[in-house]
C-alpha positions, 0 to 999 in steps of 0.5 A: 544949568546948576546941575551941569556946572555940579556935575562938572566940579564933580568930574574935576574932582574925581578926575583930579584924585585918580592923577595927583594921588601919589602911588609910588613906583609901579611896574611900567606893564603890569601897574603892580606895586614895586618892591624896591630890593626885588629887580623883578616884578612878582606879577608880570616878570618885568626886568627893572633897570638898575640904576647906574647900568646902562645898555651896551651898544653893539653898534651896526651889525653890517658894520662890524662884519670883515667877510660877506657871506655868498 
């Protein structure tokens, strides 16, 4: 029973490092470290947002249509 509740304390630990350890910002795909003045990840190609622009909404293309096709 001591060895089960050392290996439990151990998987606790180890679990508890792998997620509070702080990484700083990383790449949503790739997981690769940001650089901050690049708006590209060098790994993978990811787009970051830009803080401050927001996505453009073209709203319902059925919508905005005067003429239906035939």
């Amino acid at each position: 029973m001591l060895w089960s509740i050392a290996f439990a304390c151990l998987l606790l630990v180890v679990v508890a490092l792998k997620y509070l350890r702080p990484r700083g910002e990383q790449c949503p795909q790739c997981s690769a470290p940001r650089e901050a003045d690049l708006p590209l990840c060098r790994s993978c190609g990811w787009i970051y947002e830009a803080p401050g622009e927001e996505e453009e909404d073209y709203g319902d293309p059925e919508e905005e249509r005067p003429w239906k096709p035939e």
